[in-house]
N, C-alpha and C positions, 0 to 999 in steps of 0.2 A: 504494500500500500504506500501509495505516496501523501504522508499526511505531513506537512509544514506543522512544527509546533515555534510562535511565540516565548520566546524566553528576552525580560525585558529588566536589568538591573538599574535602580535608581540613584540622584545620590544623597546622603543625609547628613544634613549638619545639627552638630551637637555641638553643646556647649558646656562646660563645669567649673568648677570655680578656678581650677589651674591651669587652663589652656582652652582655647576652642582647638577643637576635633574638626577636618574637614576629611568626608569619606565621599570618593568622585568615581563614576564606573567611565574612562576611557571609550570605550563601546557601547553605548546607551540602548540598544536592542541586536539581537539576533534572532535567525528564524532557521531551524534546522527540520531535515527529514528525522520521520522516524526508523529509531534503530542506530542514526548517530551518534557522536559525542556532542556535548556541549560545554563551551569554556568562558567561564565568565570571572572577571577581575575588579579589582576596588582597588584603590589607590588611599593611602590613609598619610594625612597632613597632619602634625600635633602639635606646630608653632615651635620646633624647635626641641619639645619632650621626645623621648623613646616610650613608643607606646608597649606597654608591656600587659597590658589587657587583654581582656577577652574578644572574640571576634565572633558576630553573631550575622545567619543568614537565614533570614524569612522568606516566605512565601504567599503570595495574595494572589488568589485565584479570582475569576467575575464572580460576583455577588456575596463575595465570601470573607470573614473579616481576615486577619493576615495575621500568619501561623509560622512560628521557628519551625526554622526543619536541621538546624545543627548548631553547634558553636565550638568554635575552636582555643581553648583553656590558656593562661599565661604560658606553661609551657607546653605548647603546641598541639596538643592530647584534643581531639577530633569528638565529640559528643554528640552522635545524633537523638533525633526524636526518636521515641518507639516504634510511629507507623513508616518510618525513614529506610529505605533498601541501604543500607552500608555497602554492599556493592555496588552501584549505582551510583553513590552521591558522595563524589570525592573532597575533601577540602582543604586548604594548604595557609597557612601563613607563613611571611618571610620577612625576617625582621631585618634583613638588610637594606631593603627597598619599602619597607612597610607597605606591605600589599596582602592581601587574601586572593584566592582564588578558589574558584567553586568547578568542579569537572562532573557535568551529568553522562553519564555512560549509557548507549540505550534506550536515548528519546525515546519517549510515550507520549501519548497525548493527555494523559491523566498530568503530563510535568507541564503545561501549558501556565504561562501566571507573571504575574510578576513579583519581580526577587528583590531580595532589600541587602546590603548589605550594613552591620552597625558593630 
């Protein structure tokens, strides 16, 4: 089947009382077959701080409220949700470039939505 799934990261800014946080997706949507891969990335700004936080990536599908589907721990330790395929849903932080990236393996169309990353 040739089904196009929407995969669409945003980006969020935060704020606290030691730095604002700027979190930017480089590629502001993709559109893949299914059965592909999908690669999606954040770019994370801290005014200068090393962010050594958590990295959290949600999901909002149509009409639906918007549901974590993983987070990735200070030291690097990958957390999905429960109803979350861990084969599937890869996720990476790099404290070099302070970046996350999110790797869907296996397009579906139930993965259709859009992604947050925080």
């Amino acid at each position: 089947r040739n089904v196009k799934i929407l995969l669409i990261v945003a980006f969020v800014f935060l704020s606290d009382t030691k730095a604002d946080i700027l979190i930017t997706q480089l590629i502001p949507s993709i559109t893949k077959k299914q059965g592909n891969t999908a690669f999606l990335e954040c770019q994370i700004k801290t005014g200068g701080l090393r962010n050594n936080g958590y990295i959290h990536w949600y999901r909002q599908k149509p009409d639906q409220p918007l549901k974590r589907i993983l987070y990735i721990s200070s030291n690097e330790n990958v957390v999905h949700e429960q109803e979350v395929d861990e084969e599937r849903y890869e996720a990476r932080k790099r404290q070099r470039d302070l970046s996350s990236s999110l790797r869907i393996h296996r397009v579906e169309e139930a993965d259709a939505g859009l992604y947050y990353c925080a």
